[in-house]
DRENROVEX-760789 format. One record per residue (C-alpha): x negated, z, y negated; residue in three letters. Coordinates in steps of 0.5 Angstrom, whole numbers, plus 500, padded with zeros to 3 digits. Example, Ala and Ser with C-alpha at 12.3 -4.5 7.8 and 13.67 -1.06 7.14 Angstrom:
475516509ALA;473514502SER;
# end
This chain:
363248585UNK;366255587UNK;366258594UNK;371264598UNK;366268600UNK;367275604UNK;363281606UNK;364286612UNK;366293608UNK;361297614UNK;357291616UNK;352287614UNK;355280614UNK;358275612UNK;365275616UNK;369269611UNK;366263607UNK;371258605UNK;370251600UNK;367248596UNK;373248591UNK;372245583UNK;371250578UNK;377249575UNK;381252581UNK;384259579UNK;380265584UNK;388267585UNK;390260587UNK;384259592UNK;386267596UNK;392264596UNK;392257598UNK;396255592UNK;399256586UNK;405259584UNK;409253584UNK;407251591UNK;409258595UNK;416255592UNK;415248595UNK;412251602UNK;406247600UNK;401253601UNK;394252605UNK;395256611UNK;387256611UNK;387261606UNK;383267606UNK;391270605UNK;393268611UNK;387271615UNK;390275621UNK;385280619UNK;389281613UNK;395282616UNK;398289619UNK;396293612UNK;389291612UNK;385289605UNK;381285602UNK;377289596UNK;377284589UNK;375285583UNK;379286578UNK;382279576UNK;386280583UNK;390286580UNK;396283580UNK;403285584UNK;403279588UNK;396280591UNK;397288592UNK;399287599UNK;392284601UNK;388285596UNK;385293594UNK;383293586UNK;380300582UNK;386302579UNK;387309574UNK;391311579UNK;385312584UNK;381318585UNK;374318583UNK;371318590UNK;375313591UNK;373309584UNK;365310587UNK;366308594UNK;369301591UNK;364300586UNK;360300592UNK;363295596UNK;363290589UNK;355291588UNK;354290594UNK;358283594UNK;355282588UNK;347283590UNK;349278597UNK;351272591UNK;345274586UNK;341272592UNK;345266595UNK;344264587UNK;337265587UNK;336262594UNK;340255593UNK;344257598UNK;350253597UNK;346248592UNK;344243597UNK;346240604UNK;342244610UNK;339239615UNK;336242620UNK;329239625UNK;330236632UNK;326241635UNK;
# end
């Protein structure tokens, strides 16, 4: 299964967890809401992460570079050439820190298995 899971870029938490979707489900697609097809027929998930309102008003998400394509480029910030070397540090360390926080989910069977808490 596969989870939409997001980070604050200055914070240390979790600020978005959305799914679980099946494997087979494009990255783009779940960010999105849909395919392609479905932005064509009005059907897309208005409970995607793309929607979001704080991704409106010119804030960005940062995404790994399956993102980079120009459809996503109003939402999602991506390493480009174009971007100078402090820039390029600063977003590698945005990823690794992502990255670390699911290598710990991972570890820890976050999203393994059904949470059931005492009564207590």
């Amino acid at each position: 299964l596969k989870y939409e899971i997001a980070i604050a870029i200055r914070h240390n938490i979790i600020v978005w967890i959305r799914g679980p979707f099946e494997c087979s489900v494009n990255d783009h697609e779940i960010f999105r809401g849909g395919k392609k097809d479905d932005r064509k027929k009005n059907k897309l998930d208005r409970d995607a992460l793309y929607f979001h309102p704080k991704l409106q008003n010119g804030r960005k998400a940062v995404g790994d570079s399956g993102y980079s394509c120009r459809d996503l480029s109003d939402k999602m910030v991506t390493t480009r050439w174009i971007h100078s070397k402090q820039f390029k540090k600063w977003i590698a360390r945005v990823k690794s820190r992502q990255e670390t926080l699911f290598i710990r989910m991972k570890a820890f069977n976050l999203l393994g298995g059904v949470f059931r808490h005492s009564k207590g």
